[in-house]
C-alpha positions as CSV (number, residue, x, y, z in Angstrom):
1,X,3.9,-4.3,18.5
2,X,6.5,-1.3,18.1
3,X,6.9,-1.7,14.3
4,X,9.3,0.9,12.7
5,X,9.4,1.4,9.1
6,X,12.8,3.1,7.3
7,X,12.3,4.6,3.7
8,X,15.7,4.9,2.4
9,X,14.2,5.2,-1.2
10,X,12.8,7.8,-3.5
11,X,9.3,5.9,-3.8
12,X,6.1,6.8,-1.8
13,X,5.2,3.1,0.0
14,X,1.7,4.4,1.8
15,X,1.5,0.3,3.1
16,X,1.9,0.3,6.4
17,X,-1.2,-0.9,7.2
18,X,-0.4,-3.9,4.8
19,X,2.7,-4.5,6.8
20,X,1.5,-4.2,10.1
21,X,-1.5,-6.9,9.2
22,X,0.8,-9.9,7.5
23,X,3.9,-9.3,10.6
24,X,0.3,-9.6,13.4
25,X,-0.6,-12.6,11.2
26,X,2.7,-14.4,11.3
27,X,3.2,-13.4,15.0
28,X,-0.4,-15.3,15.8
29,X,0.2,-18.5,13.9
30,X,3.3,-18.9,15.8
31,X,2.2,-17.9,18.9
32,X,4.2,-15.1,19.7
33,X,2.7,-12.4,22.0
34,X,2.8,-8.8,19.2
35,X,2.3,-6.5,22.2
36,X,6.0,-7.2,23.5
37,X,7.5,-7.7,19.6
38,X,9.6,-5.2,18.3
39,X,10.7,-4.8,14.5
40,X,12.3,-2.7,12.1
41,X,12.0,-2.3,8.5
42,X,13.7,-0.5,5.5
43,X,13.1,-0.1,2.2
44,X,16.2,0.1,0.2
45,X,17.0,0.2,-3.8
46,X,19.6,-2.6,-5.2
47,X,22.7,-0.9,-4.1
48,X,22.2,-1.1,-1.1
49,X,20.7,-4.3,-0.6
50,X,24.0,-5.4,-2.6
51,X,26.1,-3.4,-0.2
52,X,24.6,-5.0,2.8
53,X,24.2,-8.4,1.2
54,X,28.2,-8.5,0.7
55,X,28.8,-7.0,4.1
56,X,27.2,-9.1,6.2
57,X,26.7,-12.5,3.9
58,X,29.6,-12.0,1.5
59,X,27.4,-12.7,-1.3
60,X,28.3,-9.9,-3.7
61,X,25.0,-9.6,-5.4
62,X,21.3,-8.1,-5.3
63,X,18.6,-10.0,-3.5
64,X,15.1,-9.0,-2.6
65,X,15.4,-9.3,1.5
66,X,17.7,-9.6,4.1
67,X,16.7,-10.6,7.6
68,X,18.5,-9.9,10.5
69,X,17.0,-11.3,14.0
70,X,18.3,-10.2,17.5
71,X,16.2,-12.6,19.4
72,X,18.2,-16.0,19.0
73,X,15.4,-17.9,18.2
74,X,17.8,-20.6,16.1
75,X,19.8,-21.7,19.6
76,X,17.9,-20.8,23.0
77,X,15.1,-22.1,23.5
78,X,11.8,-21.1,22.2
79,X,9.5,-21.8,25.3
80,X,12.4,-19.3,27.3
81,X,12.2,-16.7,24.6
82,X,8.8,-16.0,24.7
83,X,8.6,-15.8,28.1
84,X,11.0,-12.6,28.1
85,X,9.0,-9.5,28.8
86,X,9.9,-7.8,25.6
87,X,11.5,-8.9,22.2
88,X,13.5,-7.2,19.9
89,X,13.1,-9.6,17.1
90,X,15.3,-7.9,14.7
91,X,15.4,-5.9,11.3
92,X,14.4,-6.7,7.6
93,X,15.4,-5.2,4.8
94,X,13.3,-4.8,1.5
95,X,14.7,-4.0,-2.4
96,X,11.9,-2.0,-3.5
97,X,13.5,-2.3,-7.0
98,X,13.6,-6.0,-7.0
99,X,10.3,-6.7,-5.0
100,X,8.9,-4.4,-8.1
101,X,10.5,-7.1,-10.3
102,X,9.3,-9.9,-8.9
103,X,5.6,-8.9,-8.3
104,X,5.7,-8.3,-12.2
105,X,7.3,-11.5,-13.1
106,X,5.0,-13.4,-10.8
107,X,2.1,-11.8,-12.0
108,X,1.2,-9.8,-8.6
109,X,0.6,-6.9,-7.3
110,X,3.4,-5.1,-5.5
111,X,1.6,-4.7,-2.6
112,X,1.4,-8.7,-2.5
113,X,4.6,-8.9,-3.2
114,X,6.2,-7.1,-0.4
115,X,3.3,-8.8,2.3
116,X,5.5,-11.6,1.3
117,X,8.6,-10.7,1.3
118,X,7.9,-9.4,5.1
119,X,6.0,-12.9,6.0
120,X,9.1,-14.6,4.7
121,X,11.5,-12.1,7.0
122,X,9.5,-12.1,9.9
123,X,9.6,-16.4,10.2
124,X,13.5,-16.2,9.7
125,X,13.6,-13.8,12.8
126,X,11.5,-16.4,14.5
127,X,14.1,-19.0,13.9
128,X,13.0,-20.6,10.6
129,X,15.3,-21.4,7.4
130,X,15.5,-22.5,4.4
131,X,18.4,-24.2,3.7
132,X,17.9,-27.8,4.1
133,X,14.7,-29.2,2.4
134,X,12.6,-30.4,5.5
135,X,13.3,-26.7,6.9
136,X,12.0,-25.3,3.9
137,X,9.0,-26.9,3.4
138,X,8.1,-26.3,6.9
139,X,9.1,-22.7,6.2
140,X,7.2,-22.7,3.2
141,X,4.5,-24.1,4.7
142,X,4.0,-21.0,7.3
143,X,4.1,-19.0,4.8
144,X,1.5,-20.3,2.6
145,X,-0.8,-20.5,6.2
146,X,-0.6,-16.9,6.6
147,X,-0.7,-15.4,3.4
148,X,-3.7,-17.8,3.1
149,X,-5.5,-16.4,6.1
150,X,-4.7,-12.7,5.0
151,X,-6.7,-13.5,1.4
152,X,-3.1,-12.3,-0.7
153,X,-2.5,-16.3,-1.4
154,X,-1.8,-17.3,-4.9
C-alpha cells in the first residue's frame, strides 16, 4: 500500500503507524488487495476543511472529514474493480481541530479518534455511505468490525 500523508497543520501527528494499521484493517475485511491500494491523506485545521467542504459539497460549514475516492466503487462493479492491477482509491481529509474536539467530547483519545475518522474515510472510498438508513448501519457496522479487531473499540 502507497499511503501518503499531507500535514497542512502546525501540529506534530507522529501516527503514521496508527494510520497505516486501521486503513490495512479496513482493506482486509473487505477484501481489497493493500499491495495495489493507493491513498492520500491531509491533515487540515477548520478553514480549510470549511473551504473545501463548500467547494466541493456546498455545505458552507466545518466538518471533521472529507472523502474523496477515485476508484468508482459506487457505479462499476466491485468484482471488476479489484481485479485492476492498481487502485488509486482516493484522498481523505482530516480537521485536526475538530477530530481534537471530538475525541474530548467522546471521551477518547485523539489518537482513537482519528483511527476512526480514517476507518470511516477509507469505507466511503470503497463505495459505502451513509445516507439512507440500511446503508448506514451496514456502514456502521464495518466500522465497529474493524475498530473492534484493532482493540481502539468503544
Amino acid at each position: 500500500m502507497k499511503l501518503i500523508i499531507n500535514n497542512a497543520t502546525n501540529e506534530d501527528i507522529n501516527i503514521k503507524d496508527d494510520l497505516e494499521k486501521v486503513i490495512k484493517e479496513v482493506l482486509l475485511v473487505e477484501k481489497v488487495d493493500q499491495e495495489k491500494c493507493e491513498i492520500s491523506l491531509s491533515f487540515v485545521d477548520e478553514g480549510k476543511i470549511k473551504e473545501l467542504n463548500r467547494e466541493f459539497r456546498n455545505i458552507d460549514k466545518v466538518t471533521d472529514v472529507l472523502s474523496f475516492p477515485i476508484e468508482d466503487f459506487f457505479n462499476e462493479d466491485r468484482k471488476t474493480l479489484l481485479k485492476k492491477p492498481y487502485l488509486m482509491l482516493g484522498d481523505v481529509v482530516i480537521c485536526i481541530d475538530v477530530a481534537r474536539k471530538q475525541a474530548k467530547d467522546l471521551g477518547h483519545s485523539f489518537e482513537r479518534e482519528i483511527m476512526y475518522l480514517t476507518c470511516h474515510s477509507i469505507l466511503h472510498l470503497l463505495g459505502y455511505d451513509h445516507m439512507e438508513e440500511d446503508d448506514k448501519k451496514i456502514m456502521r457496522s464495518k466500522e465497529k468490525q474493524v475498530m473492534k479487531n484493532l482493540g481502539v473499540f468503544k
